[in-house]
Each structure stands twice: as structure tokens, then as C-alpha cells.
N, C-alpha and C positions, 0 to 999 in steps of 0.2 A: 504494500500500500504506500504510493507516495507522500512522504512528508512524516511516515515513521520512524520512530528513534529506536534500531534496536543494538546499537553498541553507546557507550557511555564512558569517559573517566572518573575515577573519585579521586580527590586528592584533600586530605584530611589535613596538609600541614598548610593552611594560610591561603587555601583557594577562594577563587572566587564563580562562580559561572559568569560566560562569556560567549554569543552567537560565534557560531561559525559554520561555515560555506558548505561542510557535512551533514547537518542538522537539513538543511534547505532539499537535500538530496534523500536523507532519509537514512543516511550512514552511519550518524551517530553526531553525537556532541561532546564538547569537550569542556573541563574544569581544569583549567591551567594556571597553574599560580607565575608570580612574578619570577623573574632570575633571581633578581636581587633588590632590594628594597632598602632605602633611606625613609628612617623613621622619629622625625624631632623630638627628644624629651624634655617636655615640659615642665620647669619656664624656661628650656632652651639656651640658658647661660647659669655658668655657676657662677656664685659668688664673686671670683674673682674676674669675671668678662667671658669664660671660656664660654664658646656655645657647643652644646652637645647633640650629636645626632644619633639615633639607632639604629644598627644597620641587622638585615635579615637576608639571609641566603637560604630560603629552608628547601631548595629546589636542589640544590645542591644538596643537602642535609639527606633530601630523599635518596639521591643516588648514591651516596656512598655508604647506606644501611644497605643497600638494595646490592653492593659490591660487597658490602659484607655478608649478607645471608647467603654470599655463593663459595663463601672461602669454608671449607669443610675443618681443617685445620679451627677456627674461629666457633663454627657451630658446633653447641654441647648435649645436643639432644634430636632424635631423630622419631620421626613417626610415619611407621609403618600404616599404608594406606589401603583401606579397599580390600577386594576378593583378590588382588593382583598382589597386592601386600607393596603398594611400591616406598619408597622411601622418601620420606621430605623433611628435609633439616630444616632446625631453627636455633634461634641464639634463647635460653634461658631466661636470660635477664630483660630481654626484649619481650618475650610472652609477657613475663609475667608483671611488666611495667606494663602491660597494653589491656590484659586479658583477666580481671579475678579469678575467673573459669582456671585458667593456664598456673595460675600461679596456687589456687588450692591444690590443681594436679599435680605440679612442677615440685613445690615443697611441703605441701601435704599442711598449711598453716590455713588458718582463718583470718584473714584480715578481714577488720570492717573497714579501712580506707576505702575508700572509692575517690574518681576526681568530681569536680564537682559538676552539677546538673546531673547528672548517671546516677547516683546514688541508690534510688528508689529500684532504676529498672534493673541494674549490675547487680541487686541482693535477692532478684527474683530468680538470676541466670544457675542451670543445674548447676550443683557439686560434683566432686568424683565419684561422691558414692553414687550419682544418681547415675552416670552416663558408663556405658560397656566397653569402656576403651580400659584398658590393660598395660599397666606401668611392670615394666621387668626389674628385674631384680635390680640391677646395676645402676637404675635410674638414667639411664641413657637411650630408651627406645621404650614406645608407644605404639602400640596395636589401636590404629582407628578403622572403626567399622562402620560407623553412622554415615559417613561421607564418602563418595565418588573421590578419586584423586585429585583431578583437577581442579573440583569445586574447593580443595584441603587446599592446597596449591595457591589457589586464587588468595581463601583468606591467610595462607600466610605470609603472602607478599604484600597484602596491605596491613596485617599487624605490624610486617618489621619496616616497610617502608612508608606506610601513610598513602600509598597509591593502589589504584588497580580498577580495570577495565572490564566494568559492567555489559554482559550480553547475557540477550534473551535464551539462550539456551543453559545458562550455567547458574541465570536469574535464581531458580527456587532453589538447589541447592546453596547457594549461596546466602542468599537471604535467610535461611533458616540458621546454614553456620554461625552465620552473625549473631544470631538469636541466641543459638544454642552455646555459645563461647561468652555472650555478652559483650559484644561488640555492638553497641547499640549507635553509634554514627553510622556503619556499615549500614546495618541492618535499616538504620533512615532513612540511608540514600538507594536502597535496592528498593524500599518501600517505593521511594519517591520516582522513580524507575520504571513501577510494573505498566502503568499508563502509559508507559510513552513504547513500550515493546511491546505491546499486545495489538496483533496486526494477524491477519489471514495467512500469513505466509508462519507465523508461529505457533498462532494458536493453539493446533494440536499435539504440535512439540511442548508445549509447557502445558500441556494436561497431561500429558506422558510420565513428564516428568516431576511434576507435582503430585503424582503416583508414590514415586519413591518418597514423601517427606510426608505423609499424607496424617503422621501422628506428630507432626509439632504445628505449633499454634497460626506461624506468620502465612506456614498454606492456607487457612482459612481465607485470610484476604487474596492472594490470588487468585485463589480458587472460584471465589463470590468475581469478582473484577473480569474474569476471562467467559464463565457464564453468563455476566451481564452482558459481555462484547459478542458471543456468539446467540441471545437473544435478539441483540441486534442487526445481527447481520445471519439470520437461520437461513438463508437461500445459498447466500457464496458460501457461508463454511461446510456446512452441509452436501455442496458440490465438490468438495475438495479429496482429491486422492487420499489425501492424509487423513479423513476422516476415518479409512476405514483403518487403520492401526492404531485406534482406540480401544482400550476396552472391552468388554461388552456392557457393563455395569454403568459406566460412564455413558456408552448410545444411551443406552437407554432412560438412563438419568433427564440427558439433551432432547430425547424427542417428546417426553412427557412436560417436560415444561411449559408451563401455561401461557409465558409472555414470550415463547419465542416464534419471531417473525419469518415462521417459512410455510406456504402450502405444504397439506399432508402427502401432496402425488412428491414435492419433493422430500421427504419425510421417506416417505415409501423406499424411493430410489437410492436413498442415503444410505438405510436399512438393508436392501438390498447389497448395494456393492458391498457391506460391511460384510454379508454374510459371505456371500460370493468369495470373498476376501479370506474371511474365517477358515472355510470350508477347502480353500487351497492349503493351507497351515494344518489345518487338522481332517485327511482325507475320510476319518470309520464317521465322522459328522454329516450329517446329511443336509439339504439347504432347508427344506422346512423345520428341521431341530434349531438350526443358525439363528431360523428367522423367529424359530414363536417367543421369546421374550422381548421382542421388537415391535411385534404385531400391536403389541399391547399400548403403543406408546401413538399409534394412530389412528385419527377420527375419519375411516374410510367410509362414512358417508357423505364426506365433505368431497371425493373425488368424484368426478364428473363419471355417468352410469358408462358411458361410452368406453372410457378410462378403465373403468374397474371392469368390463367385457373382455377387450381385445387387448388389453396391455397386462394387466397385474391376474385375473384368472388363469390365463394362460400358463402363467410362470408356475403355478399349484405350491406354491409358497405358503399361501393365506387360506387356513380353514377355510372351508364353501361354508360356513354358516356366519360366518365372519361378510362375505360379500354376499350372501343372502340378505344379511339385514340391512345392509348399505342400501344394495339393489331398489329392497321393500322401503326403504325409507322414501329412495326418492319415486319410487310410482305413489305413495302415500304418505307423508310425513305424519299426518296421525294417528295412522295404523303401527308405528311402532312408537314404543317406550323412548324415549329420549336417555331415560335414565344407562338403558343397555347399551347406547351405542356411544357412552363415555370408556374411553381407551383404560381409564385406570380400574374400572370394572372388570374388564374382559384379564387382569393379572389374576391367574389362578393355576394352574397345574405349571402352567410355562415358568414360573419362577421359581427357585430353589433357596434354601436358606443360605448357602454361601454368596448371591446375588444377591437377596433380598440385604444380607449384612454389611458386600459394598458398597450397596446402593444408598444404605441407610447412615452411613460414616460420610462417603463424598457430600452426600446430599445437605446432612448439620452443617459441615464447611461449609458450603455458600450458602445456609441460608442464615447462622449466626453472624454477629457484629466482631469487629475483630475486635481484642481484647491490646 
């Protein structure tokens, strides 16, 4: 979609936001702090006539943390990442000046220091007892499991250097890390973020992936945010290849939704390639298996008789008593029950408790407030 943001800098040490010619493009934007900065201390003369000025380089400051966290010799701790187990070093002292999280893990203390502003949300962030990451003996290496590598990676080049480059793809993990570490700038500015990277070209990618984070708190707001964007826009996303490498808990979530903006024949068609889709991945599946928790999520007497004749009976996807009623609706609208030819009615055999329990976890996410 033109004029979408879906790459971004943060730069924590003295940035400012500032337009640029990427942003116009849809590429991204950028938070660029000064080189260097003269900054008057006022009253700007000492006593004796001297006049004082303050100087700040912190752009520099970033980069040579940023040369540091690559000197192995330098870094004192490593953490093992992911099912890949990869390894990402970090400097100690630098967690745990950035991180409470890092620094109860790091030296097993309680500090109530926080800096200031954080205080409230930094005492909310887990402890070690709470999180499954695994301190070895030596205290030199850390088994993290909660996190993708990269997404580990990302937050820890912005703990030790104060920067790092927001995209839509690595957005929820990220955002969550922040959460989950207590990095709540981070976590601000991915907040601040999700709006500007939620476009048709992502959409389905950050429902994928908001899959994996689906038990911490900040998916909530994604979650609710990319629902509301695919409400609005239920005809393109719905038409999108990408649709069908959703889920199935998730379609069906999307096509029951009351405020989304798509005809049921494109509903139908959605459901369709999904299963189609499905049913290559998983061949002992059959297409009307694919299709019956689907069926349930559309109002086929809304599709034109002609429509549900020559196009959708034909396919023998959809119960014949399912376009029986359609059929009889429209040679008689009050010859049938209105009540029966609501789609959340017809969820009955086709649903299964391990559905019914995805469905009903995604579903609290977008529709509670975020905390």
C-alpha cells in the first residue's frame, strides 16, 4: 500500500523524529539524532567571565557500544537462542544498567532502583523465577526459549546501543521482548509502530506471527489493530494469496466477524482457496472436512440464487441443506426462520474443542483493551 511505513529506526540516545524522502515512498522512516551537539549551560559564564558550553556526541557514543558488543574478548555472557540454540553475546554491565529483567537474571539481586518515569511499569516486568530461560552453572551462558533469534538479536543491539531498526515482520516478537525484558521505550516505540506497518502486503504475516507471542499481553493490541485493518479492508485481504496460510482458527475467527467489510460470495472464495490450500499440506483431509468449520462463518443467503446454483453447489463443499435454505430463503424470505440462516448457529459438529479453544484465546485478544 502506498505511503506505508513498514521499516523504522529507534534511537533512544537524544533522537528526534524527522520526515524523510523514504517515508513518502512507503520504505520507512527514520529517527536520526545529531552528530554532535553544542549545548549552552546556563547562565553561560562562570563567575569569572568564562562562558560554558555543552557538548554531546551521543551518535558516536552509539557506535562505539555497538563496536563493542562485537568484541567477544569484551563480552561476558552469552545467550543461547531458539530451537537453533544460536548464540548472542552481551556485555553484563550493559544489561543490566538497561534491563531490571537482565540484571535480576544477571546477578540474581533485587533492586528496586528503576530510572525515572519506568518505575511503575519496570516493577510489573517478569522475574527469573517467572521466565524459562536457564542460567548454567558458570554464569556465562543462557538458554532463551521465548524468542526467535533475531527478534533476541534485534533487542540486544538496542539494549547495548540505544538503536535499532523497527520492521513489520520482526514487529510482535519484538514488541513483546521489550515487554517481556522491560524495556519499556522499546516497547513504546514498536507500540507506536504497529499503525504505521499494518498494510495488505503484511497483514497476514503479523497474524502468523503474533501466533507465536499469543500469551503475552502487548499481542493483545496488535492483534485488536490488524482485525480492525482487515474489517476494513475484508474484500482485498480476503483476496490475498496469503490468506490462505492462516490458521484455520484465525479464518474462521475473520469470516465470523460482524463488522467486516467483504461480501459472503467473497467470504466463500476466501474459505475456499484456504481449504484448497489446506488440503495440499495435509492430503488423508478431504475439501468438505477443510471446508465445514468455515461454512459456519457465512451468510449464504446473502449470495445471489444464480451464484449458489452454478458456482458454489457444484464445488459439493457446502452441505445441500446449507444451500437448501439459502435457495428457500430467496424464492420466500418468510418461509424461512431468519434465526437459522445466522452462520454462528449452523457451529455444531464442524467444531472441535481444540478450535473452539483457539478461537476463544485469539478472539479475548482483540476484543479486550490493552492493558
Amino acid at each position: 500500500m502506498a505511503g506505508r511505513v513498514t521499516e523504522a529506526s529507534v534511537d533512544s540516545l537524544g533522537s528526534r523524529p524527522t520526515s524523510s524522502s523514504s517515508c513518502a515512498s512507503g520504505r520507512g522512516v527514520s529517527f536520526n539524532p545529531a552528530v554532535s551537539t553544542f549545548r549552552r549551560i546556563s547562565p553561560g559564564r562562570d563567575d569569572d567571565g568564562t562562558v560554558k558550553f555543552r557538548f554531546e556526541n551521543k551518535n558516536a557514543l552509539s557506535d562505539d557500544l555497538a563496536f563493542l558488543a562485537t568484541m567477544s574478548e569484551v563480552c561476558d555472557i552469552t545467550f543461547v537462542v531458539g530451537d537453533d540454540k544460536q548464540p548472542v553475546c552481551g556485555v553484563k554491565a550493559i544489561l543490566a544498567a538497561r534491563s531490571r529483567v537482565f540484571r535480576q537474571m544477571l546477578f540474581k539481586e533485587r533492586d528496586p532502583l528503576t530510572r525515572s518515569g519506568s518505575t511503575k511499569a519496570r516493577m510489573k516486568s517478569p522475574t527469573i523465577a517467572e521466565s524459562p530461560s536457564e542460567l548454567s552453572s558458570n554464569g556465562r551462558c543462557i538458554t532463551i526459549t521465548e524468542f526467535e533469534p533475531l527478534v533476541f538479536k534485534q533487542l540486544m543491539e538496542y539494549i547495548h546501543t540505544g538503536c535499532c531498526t523497527l520492521q513489520a515482520q520482526m514487529l510482535p516478537g519484538l514488541m513483546n521482548a521489550a515487554d517481556h525484558y522491560g524495556i519499556e521505550e522499546l516497547k513504546r516505540a514498536c507500540i507506536g509502530f504497529v499503525d504505521n506497518c499494518i498494510s495488505t502486503d503484511t497483514v497476514c504475516s503479523l497474524l502468523n506471527t503474533a501466533e507465536k507471542y499469543i500469551q503475552y499481553k502487548p499481542t493483545k493490541l496488535l492483534v485488536r489493530k490488524i482485525l480492525e485493518y482487515i474489517d476494513k479492508q475484508g474484500d482485498e485481504v480476503l483476496s490475498l494469496a496469503a490468506f490462505a496460510t492462516l490458521p484455520q482458527h484465525v479464518v474462521t475467527l475473520i469470516l465470523e466477524r460482524e463488522d467486516l467489510k467483504a461480501s459472503e460470495l467473497t467470504k466463500f472464495n476466501a474459505a475456499h482457496m484456504w481449504a484448497v490450500s489446506h488440503c495440499k499440506k495435509n492430503p488423508k483431509t478431504s475439501l468438505q472436512e477443510a471446508m465445514a468449520p468455515l461454512v459456519t462463518g457465512i451468510a449464504f443467503y446473502k449470495i445471489p440464487a444464480m451464484k449458489l446454483m452454478k458456482d458454489i453447489r457444484p464445488l459439493n463443499v457446502v452441505p445441500n441443506e446449507v444451500i437448501m435454505l439459502a435457495l428457500a430463503y430467496h424464492a420466500d424470505p418468510n418461509s424461512v426462520d431468519v434465526a437459522q440462516l445466522n452462520p454462528r448457529k449452523l457451529r455444531t459438529s464442524s467444531s472441535t474443542p481444540q478450535t473452539d479453544a483457539h478461537l476463544s484465546v485469539i478472539d479475548q485478544l482483540s476484543r479486550e483493551d490493552c492493558v
